[in-house]
C-alpha positions as CSV (number, residue, x, y, z in Angstrom):
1,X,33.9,-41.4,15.6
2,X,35.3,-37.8,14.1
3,X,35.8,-38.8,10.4
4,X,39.6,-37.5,10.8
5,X,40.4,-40.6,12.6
6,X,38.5,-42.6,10.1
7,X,40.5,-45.5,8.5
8,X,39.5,-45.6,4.5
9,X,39.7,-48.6,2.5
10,X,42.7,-47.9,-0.2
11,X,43.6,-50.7,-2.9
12,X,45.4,-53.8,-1.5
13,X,46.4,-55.9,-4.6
14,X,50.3,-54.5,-4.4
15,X,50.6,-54.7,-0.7
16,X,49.3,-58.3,-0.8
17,X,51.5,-59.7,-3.4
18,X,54.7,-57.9,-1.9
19,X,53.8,-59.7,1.4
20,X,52.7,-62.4,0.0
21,X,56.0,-64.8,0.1
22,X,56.6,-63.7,3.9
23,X,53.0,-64.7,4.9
24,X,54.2,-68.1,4.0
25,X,57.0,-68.5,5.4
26,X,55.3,-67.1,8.4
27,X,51.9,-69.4,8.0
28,X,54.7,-72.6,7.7
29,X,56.1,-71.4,10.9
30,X,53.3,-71.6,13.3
31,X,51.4,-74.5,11.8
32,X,51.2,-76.7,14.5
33,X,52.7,-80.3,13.8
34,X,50.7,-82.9,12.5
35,X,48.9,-85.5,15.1
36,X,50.7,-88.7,15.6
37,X,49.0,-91.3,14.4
38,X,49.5,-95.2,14.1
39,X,48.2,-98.1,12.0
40,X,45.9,-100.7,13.3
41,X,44.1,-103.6,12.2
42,X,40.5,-103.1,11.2
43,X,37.7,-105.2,10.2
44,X,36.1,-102.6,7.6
45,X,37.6,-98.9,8.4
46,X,40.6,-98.0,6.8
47,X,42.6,-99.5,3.7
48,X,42.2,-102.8,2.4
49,X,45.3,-104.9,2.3
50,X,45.0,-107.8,0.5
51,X,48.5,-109.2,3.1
52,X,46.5,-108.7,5.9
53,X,43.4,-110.0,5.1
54,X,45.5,-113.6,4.5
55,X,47.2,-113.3,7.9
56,X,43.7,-111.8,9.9
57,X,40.7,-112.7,7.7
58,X,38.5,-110.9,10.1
59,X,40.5,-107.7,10.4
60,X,41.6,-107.1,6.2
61,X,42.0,-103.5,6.6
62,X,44.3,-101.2,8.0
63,X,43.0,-97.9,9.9
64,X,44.6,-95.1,10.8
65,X,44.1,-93.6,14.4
66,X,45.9,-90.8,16.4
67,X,47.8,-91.4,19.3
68,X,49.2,-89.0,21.4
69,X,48.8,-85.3,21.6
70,X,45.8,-82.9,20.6
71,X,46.6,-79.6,18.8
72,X,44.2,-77.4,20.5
73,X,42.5,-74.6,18.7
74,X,43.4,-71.0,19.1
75,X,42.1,-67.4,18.1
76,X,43.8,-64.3,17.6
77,X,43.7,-60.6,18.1
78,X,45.6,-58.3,16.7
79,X,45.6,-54.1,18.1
80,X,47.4,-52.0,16.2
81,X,48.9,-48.0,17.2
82,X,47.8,-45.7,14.8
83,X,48.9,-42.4,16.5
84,X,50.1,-39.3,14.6
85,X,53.7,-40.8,15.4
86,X,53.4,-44.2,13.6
87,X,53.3,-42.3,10.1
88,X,57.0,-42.1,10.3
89,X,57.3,-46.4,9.9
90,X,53.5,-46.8,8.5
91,X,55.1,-48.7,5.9
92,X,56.5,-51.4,7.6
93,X,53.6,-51.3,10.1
94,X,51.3,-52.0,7.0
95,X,53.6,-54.7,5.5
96,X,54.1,-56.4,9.2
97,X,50.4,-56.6,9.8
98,X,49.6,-57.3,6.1
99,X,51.7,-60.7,6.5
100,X,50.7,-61.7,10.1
101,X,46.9,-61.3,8.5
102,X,47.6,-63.1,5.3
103,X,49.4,-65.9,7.5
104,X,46.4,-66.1,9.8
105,X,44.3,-66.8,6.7
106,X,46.3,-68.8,5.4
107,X,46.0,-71.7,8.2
108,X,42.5,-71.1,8.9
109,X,43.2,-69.3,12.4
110,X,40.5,-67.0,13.8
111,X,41.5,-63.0,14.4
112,X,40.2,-59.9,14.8
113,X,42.1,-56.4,14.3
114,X,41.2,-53.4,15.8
115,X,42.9,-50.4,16.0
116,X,43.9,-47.5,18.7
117,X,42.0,-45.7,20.4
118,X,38.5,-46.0,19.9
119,X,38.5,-49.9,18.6
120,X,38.0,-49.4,15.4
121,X,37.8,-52.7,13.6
122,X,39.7,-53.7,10.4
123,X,38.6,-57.2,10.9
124,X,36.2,-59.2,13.0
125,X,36.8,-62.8,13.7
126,X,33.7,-64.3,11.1
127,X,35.2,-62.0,8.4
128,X,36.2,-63.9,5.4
129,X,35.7,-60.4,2.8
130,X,38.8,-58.6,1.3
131,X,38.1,-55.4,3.2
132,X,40.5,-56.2,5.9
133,X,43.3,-56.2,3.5
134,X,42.2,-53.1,2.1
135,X,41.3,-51.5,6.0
136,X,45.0,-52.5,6.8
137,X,46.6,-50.7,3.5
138,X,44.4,-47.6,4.3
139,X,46.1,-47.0,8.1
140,X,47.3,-43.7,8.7
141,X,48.2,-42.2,12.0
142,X,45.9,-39.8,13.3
143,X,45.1,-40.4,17.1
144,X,46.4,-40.6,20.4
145,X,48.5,-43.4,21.9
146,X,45.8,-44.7,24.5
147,X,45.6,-48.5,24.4
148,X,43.1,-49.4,26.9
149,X,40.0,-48.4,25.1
150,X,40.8,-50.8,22.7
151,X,43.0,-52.9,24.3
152,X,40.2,-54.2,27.0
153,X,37.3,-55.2,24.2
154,X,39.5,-57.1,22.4
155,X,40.2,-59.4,25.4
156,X,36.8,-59.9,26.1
157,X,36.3,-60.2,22.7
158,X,39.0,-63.2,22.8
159,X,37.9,-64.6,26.2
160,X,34.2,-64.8,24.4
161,X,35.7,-67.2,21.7
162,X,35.3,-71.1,21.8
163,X,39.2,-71.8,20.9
164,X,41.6,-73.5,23.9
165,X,44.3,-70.9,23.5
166,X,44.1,-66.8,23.0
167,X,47.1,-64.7,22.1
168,X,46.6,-61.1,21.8
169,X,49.4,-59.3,19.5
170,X,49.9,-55.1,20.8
171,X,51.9,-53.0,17.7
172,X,52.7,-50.0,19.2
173,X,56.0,-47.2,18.1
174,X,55.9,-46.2,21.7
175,X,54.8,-45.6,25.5
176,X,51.5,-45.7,25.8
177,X,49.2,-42.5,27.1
178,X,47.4,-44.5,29.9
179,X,50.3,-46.7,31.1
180,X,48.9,-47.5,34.7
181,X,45.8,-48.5,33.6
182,X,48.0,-50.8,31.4
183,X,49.9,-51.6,33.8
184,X,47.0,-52.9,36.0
185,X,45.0,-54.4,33.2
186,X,48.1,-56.7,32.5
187,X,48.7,-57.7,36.0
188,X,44.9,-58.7,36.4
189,X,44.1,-60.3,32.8
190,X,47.2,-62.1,31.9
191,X,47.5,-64.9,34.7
192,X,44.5,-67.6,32.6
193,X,45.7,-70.5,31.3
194,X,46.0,-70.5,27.5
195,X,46.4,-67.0,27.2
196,X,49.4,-65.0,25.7
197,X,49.8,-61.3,25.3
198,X,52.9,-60.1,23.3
199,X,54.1,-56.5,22.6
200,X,55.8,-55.2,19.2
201,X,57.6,-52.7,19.9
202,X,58.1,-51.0,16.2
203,X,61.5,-48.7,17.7
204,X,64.9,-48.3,18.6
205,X,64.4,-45.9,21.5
206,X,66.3,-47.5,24.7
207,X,64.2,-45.7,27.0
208,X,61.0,-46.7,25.0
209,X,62.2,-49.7,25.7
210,X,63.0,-50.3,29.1
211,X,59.8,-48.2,30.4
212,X,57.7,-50.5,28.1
213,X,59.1,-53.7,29.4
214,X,58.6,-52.0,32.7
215,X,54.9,-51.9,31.9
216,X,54.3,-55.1,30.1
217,X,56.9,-57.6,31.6
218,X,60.1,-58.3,30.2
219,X,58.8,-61.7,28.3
220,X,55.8,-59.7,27.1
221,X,57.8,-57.0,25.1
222,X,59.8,-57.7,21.5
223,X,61.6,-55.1,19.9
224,X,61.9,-54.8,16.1
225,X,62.8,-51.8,14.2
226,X,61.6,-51.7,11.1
227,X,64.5,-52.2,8.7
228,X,66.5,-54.7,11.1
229,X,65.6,-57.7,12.9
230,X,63.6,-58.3,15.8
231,X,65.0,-59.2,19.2
C-alpha cells in the first residue's frame, strides 16, 4: 500500500490506562453466564465428604457436573473507517476501539481488526503482542470510505474460524463509497446461523442515518455520537 495510508505504531501506555476501567465494565458485560451445574454422588471424583461417605459408603464424594446449557464459543472482527473524515472524532474512535479490544482480551475472545480500505490489519486473531494497542493509537484518517474491500475478507476470515458464533463489528462516521455492493453483500452473507453483523455509526447526521439503516437494516445500525450515548 502507498505509505500515506500507512497506519504507524505510536505509544499506547496512556490510551490503555484511560480505557482501561471501561474495558471492564465492558469485558463484565458480555461474559457469558456461568454453566449450571449440580452436585452428585460419586465414588472417587469430586470432594470427599466425610457425611456422605456414612450415609453411601460406596459413593463418599461429591462431584460436580453441568447441567443444562453450553456457552458456545465465538470470534470477533472488528473493521474500522479510517477516511480523511474520521479525523474530526479520531479520538473517541481510538478510545471506543481501544476498550472493545482490551475487553476482548480480557475474556479470552478471538478478534481480528482491520481497517478501511485496503484491509489493513491492526490485529490478527493468533495475535497476543502489544502492537495492536499501539496499531489502534497510531489511526489517522487518510483514505476513502469504501468498505467492501475490507469488509468481505474479514467475513471469510470469520467464517474460516472454528468458534459457534461470529459477530463482525463495522465503525464507520458515514455512508459508505460502494453502498450497493454493501447492500448486496449484506443481503447475501448475513442469513447463517450464528452470525451477527452490527454497524457503529460514530455521527449525528439524520440523513447519515436513515440512508445507512437503509443499507444495513434497521436492527444492524447503532448510532453513537461521540460525546453522548449510543442509541
Amino acid at each position: 500500500m502507498p505509505d500515506d495510508v500507512d497506519i504507524v505504531p505510536a505509544p499506547y501506555g496512556d490510551l490503555v490506562a484511560e480505557r482501561s476501567p471501561v474495558a471492564h465494565l465492558l469485558a463484565e458485560e458480555l461474559k457469558a453466564p456461568g454453566p449450571e451445574v449440580q452436585m452428585v454422588l460419586h465414588e472417587h471424583r469430586g470432594r470427599y465428604s466425610f457425611r456422605q461417605e456414612q450415609r453411601t459408603p460406596d459413593t463418599p464424594n461429591l462431584a460436580k457436573i453441568q447441567v443444562g446449557y453450553r456457552v458456545p464459543s465465538s470470534a470477533w472482527g472488528i473493521v474500522v473507517d479510517r477516511s480523511g473524515s474520521i479525523n474530526s472524532m479520531l479520538k473517541p474512535l481510538q478510545q471506543g476501539l481501544m476498550a472493545v479490544h482490551l475487553a476482548l482480551e480480557e475474556l479470552e475472545l478471538p478478534h481480528r481488526i482491520a481497517a478501511f480500505e485496503g484491509n489493513v490489519e491492526l490485529k490478527d486473531f493468533g495475535d497476543t503482542s502489544p502492537m495492536s494497542r499501539a496499531f489502534i493509537t497510531g489511526l489517522q484518517g487518510a483514505t476513502c470510505s469504501q468498505v467492501m474491500p475490507t469488509l468481505r475478507p474479514m467475513f471469510e476470515a470469520l467464517m474460516a474460524r472454528p468458534e459457534e458464533v461470529k459477530v463482525l463489528l463495522l465503525l464507520h462516521d458515514g455512508l459508505a463509497h460502494d453502498p450497493q455492493e454493501l447492500a448486496s453483500w449484506v443481503r447475501e452473507a448475513w442469513c447463517i446461523p450464528g452470525s451477527f453483523f452490527w454497524s457503529i455509526y460514530l455521527g449525528n447526521n439524520p440523513q447519515e442515518e436513515a440512508a445507512m439503516r437503509g443499507l444495513l437494516g434497521v436492527d444492524r445500525l447503532i448510532a453513537c455520537w461521540p460525546v453522548g450515548n449510543c442509541t
